[in-house]
N, C-alpha and C positions, 0 to 999 in steps of 0.2 A: 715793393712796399718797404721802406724805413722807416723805422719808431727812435726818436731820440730822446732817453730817459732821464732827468736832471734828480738824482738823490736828493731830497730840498736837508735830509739832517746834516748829510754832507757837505753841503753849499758852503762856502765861506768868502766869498769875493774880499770883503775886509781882508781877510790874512792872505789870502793868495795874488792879489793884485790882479784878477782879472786875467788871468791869461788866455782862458777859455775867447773871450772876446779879442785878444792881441793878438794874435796866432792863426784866427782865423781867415782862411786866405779870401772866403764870400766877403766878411768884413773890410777888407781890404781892398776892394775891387768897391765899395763903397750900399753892398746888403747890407739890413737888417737881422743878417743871417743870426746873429746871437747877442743881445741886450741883457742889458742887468733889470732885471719889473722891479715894482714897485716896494717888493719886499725884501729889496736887496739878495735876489736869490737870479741865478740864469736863469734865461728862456732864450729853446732852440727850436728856430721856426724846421719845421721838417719837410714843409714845399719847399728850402730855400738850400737846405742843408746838402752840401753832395756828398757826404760818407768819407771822406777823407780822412777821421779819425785823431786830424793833431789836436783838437781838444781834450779827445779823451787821454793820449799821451800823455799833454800838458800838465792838466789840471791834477796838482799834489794831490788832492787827496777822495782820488778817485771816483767823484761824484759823477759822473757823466758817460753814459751806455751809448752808442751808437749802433744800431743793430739792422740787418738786413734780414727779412722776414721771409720765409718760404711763398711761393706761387701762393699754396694753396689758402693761408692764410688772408682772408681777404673781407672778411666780418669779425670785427672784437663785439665781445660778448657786452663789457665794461672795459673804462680806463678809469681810474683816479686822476681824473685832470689833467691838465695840460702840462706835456714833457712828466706824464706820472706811468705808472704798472696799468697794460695792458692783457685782460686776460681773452680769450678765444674756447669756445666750447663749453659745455653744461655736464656733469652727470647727470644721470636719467633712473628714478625712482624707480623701483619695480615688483610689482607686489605679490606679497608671501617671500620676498629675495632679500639677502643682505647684498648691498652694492657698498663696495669698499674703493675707497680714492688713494692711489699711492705715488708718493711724488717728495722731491726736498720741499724743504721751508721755504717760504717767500715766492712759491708756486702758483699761488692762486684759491689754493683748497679752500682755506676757510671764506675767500670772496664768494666762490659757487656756494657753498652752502650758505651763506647769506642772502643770495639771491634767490634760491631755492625755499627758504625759509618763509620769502615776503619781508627781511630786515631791509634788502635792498634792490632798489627799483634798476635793472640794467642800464646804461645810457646808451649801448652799442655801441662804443666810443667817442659819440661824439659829447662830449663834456666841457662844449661852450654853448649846447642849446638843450630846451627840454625836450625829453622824449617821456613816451604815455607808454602805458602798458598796450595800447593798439598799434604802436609800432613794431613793439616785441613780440607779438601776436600774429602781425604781417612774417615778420621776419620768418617765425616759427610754424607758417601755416603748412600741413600734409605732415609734420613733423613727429617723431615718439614724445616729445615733450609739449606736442601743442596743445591737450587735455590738460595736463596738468597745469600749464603756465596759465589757461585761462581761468583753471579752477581759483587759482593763486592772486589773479590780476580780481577777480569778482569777491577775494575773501573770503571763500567758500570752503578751504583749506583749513586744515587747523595743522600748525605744527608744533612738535616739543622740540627742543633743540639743547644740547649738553656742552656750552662752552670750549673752548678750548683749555683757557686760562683759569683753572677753578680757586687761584688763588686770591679773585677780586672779588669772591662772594662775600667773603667777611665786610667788605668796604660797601655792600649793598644793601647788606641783612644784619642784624647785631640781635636777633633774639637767638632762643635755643634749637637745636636740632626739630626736636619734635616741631616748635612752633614753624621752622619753616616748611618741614614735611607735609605737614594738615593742610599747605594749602593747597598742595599739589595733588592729592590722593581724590582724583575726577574717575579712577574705577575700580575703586573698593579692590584695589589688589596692593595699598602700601605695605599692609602686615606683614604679608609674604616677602616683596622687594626687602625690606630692612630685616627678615629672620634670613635670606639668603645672601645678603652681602652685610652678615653682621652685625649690623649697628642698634641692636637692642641696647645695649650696654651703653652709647651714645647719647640716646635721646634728650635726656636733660642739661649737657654739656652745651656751652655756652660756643656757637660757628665759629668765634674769634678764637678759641683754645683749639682746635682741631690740628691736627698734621697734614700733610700736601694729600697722605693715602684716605686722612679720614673722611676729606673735603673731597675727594676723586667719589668714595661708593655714596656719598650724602647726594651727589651733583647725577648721580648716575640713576640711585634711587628715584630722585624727584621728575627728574627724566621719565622712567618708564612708569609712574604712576601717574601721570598726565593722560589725557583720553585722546589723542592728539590720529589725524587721518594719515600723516607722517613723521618718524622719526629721525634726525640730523645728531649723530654723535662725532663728535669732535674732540679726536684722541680720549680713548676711555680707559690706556694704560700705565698713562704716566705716576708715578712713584703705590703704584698696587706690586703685590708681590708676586711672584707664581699663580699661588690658591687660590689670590683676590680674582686675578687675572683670566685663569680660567672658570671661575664663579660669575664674572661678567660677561664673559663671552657663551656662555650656555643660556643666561637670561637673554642676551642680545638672540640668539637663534629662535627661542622662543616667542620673544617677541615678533618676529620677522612671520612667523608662520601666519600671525595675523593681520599685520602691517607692514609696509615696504619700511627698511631701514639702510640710511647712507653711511659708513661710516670712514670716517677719515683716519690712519692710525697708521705707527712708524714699526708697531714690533710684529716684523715681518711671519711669526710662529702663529701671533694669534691670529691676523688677517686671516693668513692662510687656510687656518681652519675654520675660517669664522664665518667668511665674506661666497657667495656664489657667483659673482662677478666682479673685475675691477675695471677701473679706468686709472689708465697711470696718465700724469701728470707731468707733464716737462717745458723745458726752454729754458729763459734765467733769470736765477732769483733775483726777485724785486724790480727786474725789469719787464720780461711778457711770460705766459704761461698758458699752455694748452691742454685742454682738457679732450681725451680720444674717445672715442667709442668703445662701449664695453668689452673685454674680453674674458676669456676662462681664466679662474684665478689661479690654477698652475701656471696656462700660458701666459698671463698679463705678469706676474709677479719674474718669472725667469726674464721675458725680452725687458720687464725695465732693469734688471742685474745686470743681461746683456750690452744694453744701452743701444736698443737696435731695433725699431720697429717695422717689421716686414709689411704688413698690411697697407701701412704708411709710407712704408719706402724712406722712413727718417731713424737717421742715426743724432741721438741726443747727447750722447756723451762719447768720446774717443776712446774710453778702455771699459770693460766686464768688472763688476763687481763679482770677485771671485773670494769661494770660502777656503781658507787653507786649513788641509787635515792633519798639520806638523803637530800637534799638542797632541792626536790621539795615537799616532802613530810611531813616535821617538819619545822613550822614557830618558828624563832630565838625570844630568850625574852631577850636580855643581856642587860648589863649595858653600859651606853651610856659612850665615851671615850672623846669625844670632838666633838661639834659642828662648822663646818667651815661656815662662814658665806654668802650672795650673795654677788658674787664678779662680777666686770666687768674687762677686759683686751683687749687694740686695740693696736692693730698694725699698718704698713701701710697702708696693704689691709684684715684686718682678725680680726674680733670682736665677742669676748667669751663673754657673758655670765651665771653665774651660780645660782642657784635657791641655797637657804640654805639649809643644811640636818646635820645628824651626823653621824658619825662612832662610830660603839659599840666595846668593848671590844670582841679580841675573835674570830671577824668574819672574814671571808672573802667577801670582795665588788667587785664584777668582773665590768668591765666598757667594754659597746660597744658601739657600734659609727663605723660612714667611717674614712680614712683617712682624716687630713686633717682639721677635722672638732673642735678639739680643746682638744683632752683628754689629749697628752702630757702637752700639754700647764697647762693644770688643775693641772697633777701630779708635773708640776715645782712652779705652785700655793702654793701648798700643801708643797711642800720642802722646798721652801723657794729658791728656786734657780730665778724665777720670781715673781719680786711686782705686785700685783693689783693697777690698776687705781681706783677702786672702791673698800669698804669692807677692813677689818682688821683680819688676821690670826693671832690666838693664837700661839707664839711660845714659849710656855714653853714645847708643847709637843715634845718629842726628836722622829725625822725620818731619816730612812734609805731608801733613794732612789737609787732603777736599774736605769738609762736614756736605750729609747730604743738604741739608737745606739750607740754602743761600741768602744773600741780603744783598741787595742791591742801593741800598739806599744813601751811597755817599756820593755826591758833588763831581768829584775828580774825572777825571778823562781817564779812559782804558790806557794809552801812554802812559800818562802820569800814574798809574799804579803798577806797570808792568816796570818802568823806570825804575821803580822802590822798591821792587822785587830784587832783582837784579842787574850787576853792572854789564851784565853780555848784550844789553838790549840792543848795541847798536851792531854787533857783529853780525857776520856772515851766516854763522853757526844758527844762530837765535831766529834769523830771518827765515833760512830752510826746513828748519827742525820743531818749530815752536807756531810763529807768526802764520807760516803757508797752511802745515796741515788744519788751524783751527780758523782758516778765515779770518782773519783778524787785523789783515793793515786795512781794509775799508772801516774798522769801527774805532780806530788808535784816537778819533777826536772827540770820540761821544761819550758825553757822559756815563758814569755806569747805573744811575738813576733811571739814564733813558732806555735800557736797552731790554729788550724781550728774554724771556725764558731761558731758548736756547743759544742766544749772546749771550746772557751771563753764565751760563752754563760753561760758552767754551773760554771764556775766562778765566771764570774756578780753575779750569784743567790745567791751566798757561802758568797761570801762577802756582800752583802747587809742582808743577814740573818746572817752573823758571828756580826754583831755590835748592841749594846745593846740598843734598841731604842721601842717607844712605837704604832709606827703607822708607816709598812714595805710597800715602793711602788714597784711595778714590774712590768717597762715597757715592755711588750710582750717578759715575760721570756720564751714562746715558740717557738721561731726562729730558725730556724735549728737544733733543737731537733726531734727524730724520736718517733714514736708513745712509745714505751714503756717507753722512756727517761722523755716523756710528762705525762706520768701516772702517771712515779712514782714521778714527781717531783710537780704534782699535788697536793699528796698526800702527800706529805713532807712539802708544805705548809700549807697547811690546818692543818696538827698536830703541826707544829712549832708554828700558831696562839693561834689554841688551848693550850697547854701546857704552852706559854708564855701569853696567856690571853692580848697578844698583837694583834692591829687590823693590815689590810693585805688588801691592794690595789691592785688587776690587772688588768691591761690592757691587752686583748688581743684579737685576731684577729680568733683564734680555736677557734669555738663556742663548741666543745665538752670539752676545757679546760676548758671554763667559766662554761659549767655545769655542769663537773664537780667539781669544786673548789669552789662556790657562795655560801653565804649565803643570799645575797642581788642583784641586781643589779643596776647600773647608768646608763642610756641613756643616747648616745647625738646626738641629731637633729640638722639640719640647712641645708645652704647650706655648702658644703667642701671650703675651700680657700675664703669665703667671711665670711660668720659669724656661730656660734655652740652658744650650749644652753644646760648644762647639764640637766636631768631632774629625779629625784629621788631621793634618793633610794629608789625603789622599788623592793617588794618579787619577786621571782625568776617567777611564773606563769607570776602575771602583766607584768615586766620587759620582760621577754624574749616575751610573746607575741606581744609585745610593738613594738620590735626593728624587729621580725619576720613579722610580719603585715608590714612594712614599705617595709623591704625586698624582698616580695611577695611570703616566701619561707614556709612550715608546716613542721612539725617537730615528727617522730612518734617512738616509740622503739618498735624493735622486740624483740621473744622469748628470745636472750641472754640478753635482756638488754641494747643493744647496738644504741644509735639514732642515725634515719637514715632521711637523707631527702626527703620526697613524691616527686616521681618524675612530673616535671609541668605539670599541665593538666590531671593527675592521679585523679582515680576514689578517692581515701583515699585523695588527693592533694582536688579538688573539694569537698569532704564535710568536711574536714576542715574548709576550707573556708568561704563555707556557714555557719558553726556554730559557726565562732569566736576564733575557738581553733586553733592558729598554733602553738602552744605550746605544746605538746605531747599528741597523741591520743594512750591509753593502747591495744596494739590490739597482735595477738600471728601468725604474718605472718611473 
């Protein structure tokens, strides 16, 4: 079985001249093998095609996948059209259980939960003729999912379902909080949803004034106040902070005790504790995507790190997502870069304070905190984008600030802005260091109007590390980035530091990114929305037990290496506790 995938955003026959079709050796023998259709876009017939591959060579600007498919592979679930993303396999709902999907972007996830939902009707691939839900039904007869599919195909399902992208609710809804809430509250349990993630204080606020976090518990709320026979959340972590974080994931349990819940989600701490099965998800992005049969969510979470599925007898990726323990086990001795001094900053309602420290050459500073509670505020300190009321920043030193919340909304090509960043764009240097680890020569022609979350996301990152600066801030460059996008881009900081002997600010809300990435850490205490209080920097032990002790949460690594969180009230949870450690207990469980 071969699938050949034609990127339609990447297409460009105009600027490329066609080569996909020149080049081809079927074309040339006098096939059909590959034509320019109607929309000025390729089309590659795949009965004709023999896998040769010099189109995909060819073609600038890497629009075109050729790919040879496993044996077993031999029913797609859906395709998006001809030469489009074919996906293979269903999660499978299961009740009183959280069932979690873990996989990169452009996997497939949110297609299943679409189809799962009843938003969309499978085709089984074939997407030049219609198919019925009695096809789907054949397909799925004797099956775990043949009850529900037919429950789904008759309408008889009710589902909730919690977007991915909560930032398009504003563009659908323009009344207040409360008014959207009221419509949602089908079983007299809103009160409670909005006293435990919050958002009393919200209600009269106009959805279009919200922040990405306040739009995340509003989207989450509405969600579980819906009376629904299934729940589909889709990513429920994105810009929530720790507290948020684990305040949704104890309502998700709760929920589940009464309703099957699927959840789709990248930060790998809350899964973990969250989910009582997963299904990981692989193949290649935006080209095919398979969805496995469920496994135990220690087992399913390790073999997808592994990249090695034994059951399957399929290896997905060539190297182990490994956690490195350098940051808790070698204390940093560098040379100090500049000292920022105690500053104060008030607002109307919201008063910072920060205790004096310095940034060393070199390292990296991870910073945690709630929402809320004042670390943007810091890194705009630190920018220079907001004065202190109190204290004077040194600005001879030169910084490049991410802000956490992005704008996509100019015209230009990712090229053309990474051009105007900087003159290295075309070296060697730029290609290895910058371009490879964030993904980025397949999107160098697309506009940045058109690009999703976490494309602009790794954008932001590109560009604040393309400029030539002594002290790098990055507001939670992990936002809609998937776990391995989040590794490696971990680790691209951390060497950019290193190798420029330049210091490296992050903020972030993954506590496996921070420990991954730290050489140090910042605290910040307070209350959220009234007053914060930076406190440190402090070595990664203190620190992190610091901000965990507040959180009420321990912290332990298993055999792979990989931390995980003691589940509450756990026998390893309880003597943590007791002994002061919730900062990692070395144990081989």
């Amino acid at each position: 079985m071969r699938i050949a995938v034609v990127h339609r955003d990447r297409c460009h026959p105009v600027k490329c001249g066609t080569e996909c079709v020149l080049y081809c050796p079927r074309v040339r023998t006098g096939d059909e093998t590959v034509i320019i259709g109607d929309d000025q876009k390729a089309v590659i017939s795949e009965e004709l095609c023999v896998g040769c591959g010099i189109c995909v060579k060819k073609c600038p600007f890497d629009a075109i996948d050729i790919v040879n498919l496993p044996e077993h592979l031999d029913q797609p679930i859906h395709r998006y059209g001809r030469n489009g993303f074919v996906l293979y396999g269903l999660p499978i709902p299961v009740e009183g259980k959280v069932t979690g999907i873990l996989g990169p972007n452009g996997i497939g996830k949110s297609t299943s939960v679409k189809i799962l939902s009843g938003m969309l009707v499978p085709n089984l691939g074939r997407s030049d003729e219609e198919v019925t839900w009695d096809d789907v039904l054949d397909l799925y007869q004797g099956t775990e999912l043949f009850d529900y599919l037919k429950l789904l195909s008759q309408k008889s399902v009710k589902v909730a379902v919690k977007p991915q992208y909560i930032d398009q609710i504003p563009k659908v809804f323009s009344g207040s909080v409360r008014e959207l809430l009221a419509t949602t509250d089908e079983r007299g349990r809103l009160g409670y949803y909005i006293e435990r993630l919050s958002l009393t204080n919200l209600l009269d606020r106009p959805i279009r004034t919200l922040s990405g976090g306040e739009l995340q518990r509003v989207a989450l709320a509405a969600s579980f106040a819906r009376d629904a026979d299934f729940y589909f959340l889709d990513e429920i972590t994105p810009y929530l902070d720790v507290y948020q974080r684990m305040a949704a994931a104890n309502l998700v349990r709760e929920l589940a005790m009464e309703r099957p819940v699927v959840i789709v989600e990248h930060d790998l701490a809350i899964l973990d504790m969250l989910a009582d099965t997963v299904h990981i998800a692989y193949g290649e992005p935006a080209v095919f995507g398979v969805i496995t049969h469920p496994k135990g969510v220690r087992v399913g979470i390790n073999q997808y790190l592994e990249g090695f599925l034994p059951e399957e007898n399929v290896r997905f990726r060539s190297y182990a997502v490994a956690f490195d323990t350098r940051a808790h086990t070698a204390a940093t001795n560098r040379e100090v870069l500049f000292e920022f001094p105690a500053m104060t900053k008030r607002f109307d309602r919201f008063m910072l304070s920060v205790e004096g420290g310095e940034i060393r050459k070199g390292e990296v500073l991870g910073v945690l905190g709630a929402n809320g509670i004042g670390k943007s505020t810091f890194a705009g300190l630190l920018a220079g984008v907001i004065e202190p009321d109190t204290g004077t920043m040194d600005r001879r030193v030169r910084i490049s600030y991410k802000p956490q919340y992005l704008k996509g909304d100019i015209e230009a090509t990712v090229e053309e802005i990474l051009r105007q960043t900087t003159t290295k764009f075309d070296t060697s240097y730029y290609q290895h260091e910058i371009l490879e680890p964030l993904s980025l020569s397949q999107m160098l022609q697309a506009p940045v109007n058109t690009l999703s979350g976490g494309e602009l996301q790794r954008v932001a990152i590109a560009i604040c590390l393309s400029r030539d600066a002594d002290l790098y801030i990055l507001d939670e460059p992990s936002a809609h980035l998937d776990v391995e996008q989040r590794v490696r881009i971990s680790r691209m900081i951390r060497k950019h530091a290193e190798s420029r002997e330049a210091s490296t600010l992050v903020i972030d809300h993954d506590i496996y990114v921070i420990d991954m990435i730290s050489d140090r850490i910042l605290v910040f205490e307070g209350e959220p929305g009234v007053q914060g209080r930076a406190a440190g920097p402090f070595d990664m032990a203190a620190g992190m037990n610091r901000f965990l002790k507040a959180l009420g949460i321990t912290f332990r690594r298993d055999k792979s290496g990989r931390p995980r969180i003691n589940k509450p009230g756990s026998f390893l949870d309880r003597e943590q506790i007791a002994a002061g450690d919730y900062y990692y207990a070395e144990i081989s469980k």
